[in-house]
Each structure stands twice: as C-alpha cells, then as structure tokens.
C-alpha positions in Angstrom: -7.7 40.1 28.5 -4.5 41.2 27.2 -3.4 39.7 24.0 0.2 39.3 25.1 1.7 39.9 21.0 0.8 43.0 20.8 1.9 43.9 24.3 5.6 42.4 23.2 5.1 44.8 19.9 4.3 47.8 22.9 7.2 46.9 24.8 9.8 46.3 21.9 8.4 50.1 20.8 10.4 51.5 23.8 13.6 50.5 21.8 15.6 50.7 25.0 15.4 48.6 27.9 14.5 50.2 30.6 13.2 49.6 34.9 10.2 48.2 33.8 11.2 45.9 31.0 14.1 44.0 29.8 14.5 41.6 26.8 16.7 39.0 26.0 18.1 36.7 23.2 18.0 33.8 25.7 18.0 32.5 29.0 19.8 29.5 30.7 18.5 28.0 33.7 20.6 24.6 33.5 23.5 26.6 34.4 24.6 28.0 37.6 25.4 31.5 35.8 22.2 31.4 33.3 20.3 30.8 36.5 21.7 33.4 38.5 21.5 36.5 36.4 17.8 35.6 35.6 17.2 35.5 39.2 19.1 39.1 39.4 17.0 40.7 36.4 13.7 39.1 38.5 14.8 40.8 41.5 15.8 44.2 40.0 12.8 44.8 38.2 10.5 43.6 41.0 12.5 45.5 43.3 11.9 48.3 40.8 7.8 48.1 39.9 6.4 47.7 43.5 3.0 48.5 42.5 2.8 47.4 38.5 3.9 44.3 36.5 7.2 44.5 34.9 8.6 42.3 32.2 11.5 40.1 30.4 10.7 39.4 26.4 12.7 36.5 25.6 14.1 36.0 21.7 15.1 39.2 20.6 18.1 40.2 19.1 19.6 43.1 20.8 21.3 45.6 18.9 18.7 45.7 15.7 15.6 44.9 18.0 14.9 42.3 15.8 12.6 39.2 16.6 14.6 36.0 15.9 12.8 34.0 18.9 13.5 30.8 21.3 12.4 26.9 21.3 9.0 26.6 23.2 9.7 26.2 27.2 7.0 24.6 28.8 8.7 24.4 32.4 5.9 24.9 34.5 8.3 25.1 38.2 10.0 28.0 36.9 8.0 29.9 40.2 9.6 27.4 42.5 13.0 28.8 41.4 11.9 31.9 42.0 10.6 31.1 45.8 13.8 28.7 46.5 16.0 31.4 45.8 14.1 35.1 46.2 13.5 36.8 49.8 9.5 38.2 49.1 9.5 36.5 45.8 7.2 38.3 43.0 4.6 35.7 41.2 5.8 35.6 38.0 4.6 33.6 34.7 6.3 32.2 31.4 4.7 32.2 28.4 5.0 31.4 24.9 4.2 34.0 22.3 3.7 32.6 18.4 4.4 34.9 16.1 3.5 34.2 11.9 7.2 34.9 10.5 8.9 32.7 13.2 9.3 29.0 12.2 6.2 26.4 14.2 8.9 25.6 16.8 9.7 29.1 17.6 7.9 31.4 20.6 8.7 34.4 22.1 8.8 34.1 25.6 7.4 37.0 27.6 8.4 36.6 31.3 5.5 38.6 33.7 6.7 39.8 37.0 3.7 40.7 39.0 4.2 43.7 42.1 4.6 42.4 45.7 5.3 46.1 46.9 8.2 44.3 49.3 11.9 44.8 48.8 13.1 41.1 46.9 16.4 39.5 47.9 18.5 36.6 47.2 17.4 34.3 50.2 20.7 31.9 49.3 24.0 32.3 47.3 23.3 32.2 44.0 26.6 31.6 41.8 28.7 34.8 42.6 25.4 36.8 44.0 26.1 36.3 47.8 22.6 36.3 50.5 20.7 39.0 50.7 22.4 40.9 47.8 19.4 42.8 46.4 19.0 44.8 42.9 17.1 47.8 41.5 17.5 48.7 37.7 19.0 51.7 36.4 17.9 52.2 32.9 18.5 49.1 31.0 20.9 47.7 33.9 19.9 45.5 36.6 22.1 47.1 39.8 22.7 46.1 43.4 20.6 47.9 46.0 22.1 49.9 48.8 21.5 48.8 52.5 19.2 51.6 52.7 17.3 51.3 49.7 13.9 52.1 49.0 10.7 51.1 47.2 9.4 53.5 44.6 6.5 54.0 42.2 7.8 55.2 39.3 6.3 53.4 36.3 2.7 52.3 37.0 1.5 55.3 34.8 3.0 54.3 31.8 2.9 50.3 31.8 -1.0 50.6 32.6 -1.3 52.8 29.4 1.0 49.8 27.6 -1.1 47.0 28.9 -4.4 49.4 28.1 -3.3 49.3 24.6 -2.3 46.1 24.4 -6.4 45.1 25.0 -7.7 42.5 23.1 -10.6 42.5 20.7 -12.7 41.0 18.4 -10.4 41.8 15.4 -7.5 40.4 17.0 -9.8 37.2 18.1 -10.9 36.3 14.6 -7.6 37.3 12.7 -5.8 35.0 15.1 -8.6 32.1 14.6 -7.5 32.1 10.8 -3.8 32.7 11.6 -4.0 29.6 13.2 -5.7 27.6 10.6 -4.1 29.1 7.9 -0.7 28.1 9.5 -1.2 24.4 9.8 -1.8 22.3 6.8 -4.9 20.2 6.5 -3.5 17.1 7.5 -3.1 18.5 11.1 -7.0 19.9 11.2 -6.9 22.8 12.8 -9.9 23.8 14.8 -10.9 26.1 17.8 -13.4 25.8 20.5 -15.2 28.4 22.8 -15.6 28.2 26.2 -17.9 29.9 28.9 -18.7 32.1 25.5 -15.3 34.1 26.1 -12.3 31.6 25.5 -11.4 30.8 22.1 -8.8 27.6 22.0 -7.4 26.2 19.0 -5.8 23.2 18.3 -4.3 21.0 15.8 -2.2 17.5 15.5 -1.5 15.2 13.3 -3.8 12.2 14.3 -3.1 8.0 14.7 -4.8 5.1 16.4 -1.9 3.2 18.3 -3.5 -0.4 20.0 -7.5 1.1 19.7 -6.3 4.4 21.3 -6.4 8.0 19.8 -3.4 9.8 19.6 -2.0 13.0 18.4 1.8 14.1 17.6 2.9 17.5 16.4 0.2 19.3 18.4 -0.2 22.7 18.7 -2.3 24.3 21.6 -3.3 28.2 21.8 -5.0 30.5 23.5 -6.2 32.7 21.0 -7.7 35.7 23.5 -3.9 36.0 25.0 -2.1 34.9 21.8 -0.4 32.6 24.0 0.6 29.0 23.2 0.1 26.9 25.6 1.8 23.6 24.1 3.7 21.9 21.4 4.7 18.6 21.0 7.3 17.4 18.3 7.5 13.8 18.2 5.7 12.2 21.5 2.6 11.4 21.6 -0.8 13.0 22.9 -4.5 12.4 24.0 -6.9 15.3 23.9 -9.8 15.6 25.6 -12.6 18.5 26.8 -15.7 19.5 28.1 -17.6 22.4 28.7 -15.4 24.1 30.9 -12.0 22.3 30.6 -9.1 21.2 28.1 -6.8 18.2 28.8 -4.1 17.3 27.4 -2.2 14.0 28.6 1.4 13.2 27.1 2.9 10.4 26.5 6.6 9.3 25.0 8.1 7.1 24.0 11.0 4.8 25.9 12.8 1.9 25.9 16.1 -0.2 24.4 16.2 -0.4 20.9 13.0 -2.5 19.2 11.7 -2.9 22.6 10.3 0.9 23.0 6.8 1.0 24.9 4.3 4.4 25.6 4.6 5.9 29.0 2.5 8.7 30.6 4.4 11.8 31.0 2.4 14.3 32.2 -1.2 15.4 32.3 -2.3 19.3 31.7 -5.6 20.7 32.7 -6.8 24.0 31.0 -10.0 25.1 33.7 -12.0 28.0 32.2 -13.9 30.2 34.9 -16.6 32.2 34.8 -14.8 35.4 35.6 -12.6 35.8 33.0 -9.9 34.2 34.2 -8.3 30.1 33.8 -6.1 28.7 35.3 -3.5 25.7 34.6 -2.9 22.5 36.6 0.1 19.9 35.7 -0.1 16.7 37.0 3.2 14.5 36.8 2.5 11.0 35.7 5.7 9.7 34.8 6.9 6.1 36.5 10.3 5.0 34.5 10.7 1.6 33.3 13.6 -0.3 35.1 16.0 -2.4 33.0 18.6 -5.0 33.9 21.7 -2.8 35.5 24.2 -4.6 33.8 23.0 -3.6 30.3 22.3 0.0 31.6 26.0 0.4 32.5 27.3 -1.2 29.2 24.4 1.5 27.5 26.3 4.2 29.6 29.9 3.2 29.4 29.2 3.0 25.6 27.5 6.4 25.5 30.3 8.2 27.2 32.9 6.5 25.0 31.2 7.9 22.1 30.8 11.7 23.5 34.6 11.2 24.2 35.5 10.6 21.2 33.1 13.4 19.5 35.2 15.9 22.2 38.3 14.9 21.0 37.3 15.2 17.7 38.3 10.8 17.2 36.6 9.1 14.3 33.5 7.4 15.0 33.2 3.8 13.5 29.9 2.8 11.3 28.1 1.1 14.3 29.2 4.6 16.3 27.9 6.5 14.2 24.8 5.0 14.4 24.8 4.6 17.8 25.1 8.5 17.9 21.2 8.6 16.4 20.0 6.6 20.2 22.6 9.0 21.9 19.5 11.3 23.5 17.5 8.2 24.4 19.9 6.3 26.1 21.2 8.7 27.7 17.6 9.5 29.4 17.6 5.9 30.1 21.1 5.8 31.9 19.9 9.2 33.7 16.5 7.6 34.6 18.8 4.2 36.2 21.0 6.7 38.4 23.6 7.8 36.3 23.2 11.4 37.4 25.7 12.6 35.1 24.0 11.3 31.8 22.3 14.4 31.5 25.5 16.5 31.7 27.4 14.3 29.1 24.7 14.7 27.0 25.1 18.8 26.8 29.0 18.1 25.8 27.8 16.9 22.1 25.1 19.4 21.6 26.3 21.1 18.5 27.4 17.9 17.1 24.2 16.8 17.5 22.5 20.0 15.9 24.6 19.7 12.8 23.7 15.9 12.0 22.1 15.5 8.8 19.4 13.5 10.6 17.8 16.6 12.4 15.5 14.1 14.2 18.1 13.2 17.0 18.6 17.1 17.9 14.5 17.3 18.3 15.0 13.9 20.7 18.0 15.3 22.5 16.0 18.4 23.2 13.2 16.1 24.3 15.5 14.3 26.6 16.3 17.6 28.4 13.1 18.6 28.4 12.0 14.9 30.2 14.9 15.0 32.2 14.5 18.7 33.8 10.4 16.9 34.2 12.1 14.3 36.4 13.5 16.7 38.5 10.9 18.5 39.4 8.4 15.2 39.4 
C-alpha cells in the first residue's frame, strides 16, 4: 500500500510542476471555469502518462511550495464528471490527505489519475474548451494537442521509483496510530481497528444518545495504511457500525423550520475490506426531503433573498435580520430542496459575509448546505 503523505512529500520534492504532476492551491467545480480547467489539467496529464498514474496535489501554495491545505471534499461523483465530459476518460480518485500542522478541518487533496493508454478528449464544450479539444503537458503547463498527436511513455521510470518510495511500513503504521490519538482529545475516544490482519482504521467522535439511538458528531475516519481520511463530519450527526470485514458509516442532519428541526438520513458509506489487499468504497444516497407548506417556503425565500440583497448592497440589516442571517444556510437548503433552484446560487453571493461573522457556526452550516445541496444533485 502506498501511504499517500509521504507520496505528496515525494511529489512536492520535485519543486516544479511537471507532465506527471501538478499541484494546486484549490479547485472549483461549482463553476463553469473551475470545472473546466480541472477537466483540462485531467486530460493533459492523462494524455501525457499513458502507461503510469499521474497526479494533482490540491492545497499548496505555489510560489514557496508551502502546505497551507483545503476543507475536506468528500464528493464521491467526481468520476462521473470526468466520464460526462472526457472522450476515453482515465479513472481517477480524490482523496483526503491529514497532515499534523494543518488545522482538524484541513486535508490535502491528492487527485490520482490512473493510465488508460488512449488519447483523452473533451467529449462536449466545456466553458471556452470547444469538443474534441485535447491537451498534453509541457513542463508545468497543461497544452492543446495537435491533430496529429501522439501517445508517449515518458515518465513511467521515475513515478514507479516515487510511488516505490512512497511504500508504507510498519513505522509509518504505528506513528500514524498515535498521531491519530494524540490529535484528538479524550472526549472524542480515539481508537483504531484491524481488519483481515492488514487494515488499520481509526476513528473518533464525540458521542450522544438522541431518542435511545447512538450517535456521533465531529467524527473523524482514517485509513491509517494510506494515510488517507476517509470522512469528517462537523456538526451532523452519525451512526457507526462494523464487523469483521466492513466499516459503516450512516449520516444523518439535521433539517427543518426553526424549533421544528427533525434527523434525516443523508447518506450511507460502506468501507468493504478484501482479502487481497485491496477495499473498496460504496455510497448509498438515503436522503428523502421533508415537504413544507409552499406558501411559508416562498415567504422563507423572498425573505432570504431580501437579506442577501441587502448584504450586496452593503444596506443595514435590522436586529431580527441579523439574526435571521444565523438560519441563512438552512433555509436556504430548504427553499433549494422546495424548487427554488436558485437558493443555492444566492447563497454563494454572501459567502465572505458569512465567513467573517463572529458566530463561526453559520459558515460551517453554509458549507454544509453546499455540501447537501451538491448530494442532491447527484442523488
């Protein structure tokens, strides 16, 4: 197994980018742009490794090198982008790297572009990237590809030798074991399991018994052999379960008007554990809104887009307003959830607003809206 921090640490020691790697500070894949260019730099450096992985390492500061990382992205259709929009798409993977001197809520994310050996193209306009534009990278820059391009083998010698190095080991097993307990306080009780004698998971929430049911919040799941987390959860709410071969994890949040907020099922996640030294992930989508009565949704959303027009236009908010701005990320994911498409949209206007409140409990729901909203989507 490949304990994918020290293969970042192996990548970020070839200072430049180059055709086998790239990094980033951050991607964007609610916009058309964001979207776009991460579909170019997928196809350049697939189009540029046709017979070894390449990769994108996601939170790092450019000019210094320096690892600053991103919030914790847990969009499992990420490959269904990838195949919507990509002629001979690569498989690729997302996953989130912990790292001690980054904050609990920070990863960084290492993208994993596997070979195909075919030539990738876009298989649909994709912002200003018309059909069938394809890309190769030259150095550190991700280039269209000429009519009569072809496929080369050019790096496999020296990313095997990266990945080779990048090996894990007992060491790294056990020094990430107490990493992980070290970094979460008591209350949270840390703890690992093995499975199939070659899997070490550990875990750690804060626990509470809502209506005779166990339940976790502020959960923390990693894979310790990979270094990889594999969930976090700020404020909803989760049941854990396992057995001998399998870890599940069910999420709940959650929803409602004010005072009249009830737990729904979000999502369920399956962790299998094979016998050949492999596991593999399954997400099942759970999630059935509530319905409410339409005339109070649209007085919820008229109300909410009066408020985010005022914050634009930089209006004084009254005391009830202001207040109001604290439910802004819940109703909002209520109006979205009732039809009003756009809710979701509004909501991105007042981001920084929202970042800069005082309360820094409405920016962790408005990133949990997003996050529930981009769910529904793909659900």
């Amino acid at each position: 197994m490949i304990n994918k921090r020290l293969l970042i640490k192996n990548l970020l020691s070839h200072n430049d980018e180059n055709s086998f790697y790239d990094k980033k500070q951050e991607i964007s894949l609610s916009s058309k742009d964001g979207k776009a260019k991460f579909l170019k730099h997928i196809c350049a450096l697939s189009n540029s490794n046709p017979a070894n992985n390449s990769y994108i390492v996601i939170g790092i500061e450019d000019e210094e090198n320096k690892i600053i990382g991103v919030d914790f992205f847990d969009d499992s259709k990420i490959q269904n982008l990838v195949n919507a929009y990509l002629k001979n798409p690569p498989k690729i993977e997302y996953e989130n790297v912990p790292f001690p001197r980054l904050p609990r809520h920070k990863v960084v994310g290492l993208v994993t572009i596997h070979p195909n050996n075919k030539i990738t193209s876009l298989l649909k306009n994709a912002w200003k990237y018309k059909k069938g534009a394809a890309f190769y990278r030259r150095g550190s820059n991700s280039m269209p590809a000429s009519i009569n391009f072809e496929l080369r083998n050019t790096n496999k010698e020296i990313v095997s030798a990266i990945e080779k190095n990048a090996r894990n080991n007992i060491e790294l097993t056990l020094d990430g074991v107490f990493d992980f307990i070290n970094n979460h306080k008591p209350e949270y009780n840390p703890q690992y399991k093995v499975f199939n004698e070659q899997f070490v998971l550990c875990w750690a929430g804060e626990k509470k018994v809502l209506n005779d049911e166990e339940f976790f919040s502020r959960v923390d799941i990693e894979l310790i052999n990979e270094q990889v987390k594999l969930f976090f959860s700020s404020l909803d709410e989760v049941q854990i379960s396992y057995n001998n071969r399998s870890f599940i994890i069910t999420e709940y949040i959650f929803l409602g008007l004010e005072k009249q907020e009830k737990l729904y099922p979000l999502e369920k996640t399956i962790i299998n554990f094979k016998e050949n030294g492999q596991h593999d992930i399954i997400n099942e989508f759970l999630f059935i809104p509530p319905k409410f009565n339409n005339e109070i949704i649209q007085h919820i959303n008229n109300s909410c887009n009066s408020i985010i027009k005022k914050i634009e236009n930089k209006i004084p908010l009254s005391v009830i307003e202001h207040e109001d701005v604290l439910r802004l990320p819940t109703n909002c994911l209520i109006c979205f959830l009732h039809g009003f498409l756009d809710a979701a949209e509004q909501l991105k206007k007042v981001k920084n607003h929202i970042r800069n409140l005082e309360n820094k409990t409405t920016y962790i729901k408005y990133k949990e809206a997003l996050r529930v909203i981009r769910k529904v989507k793909y659900g």
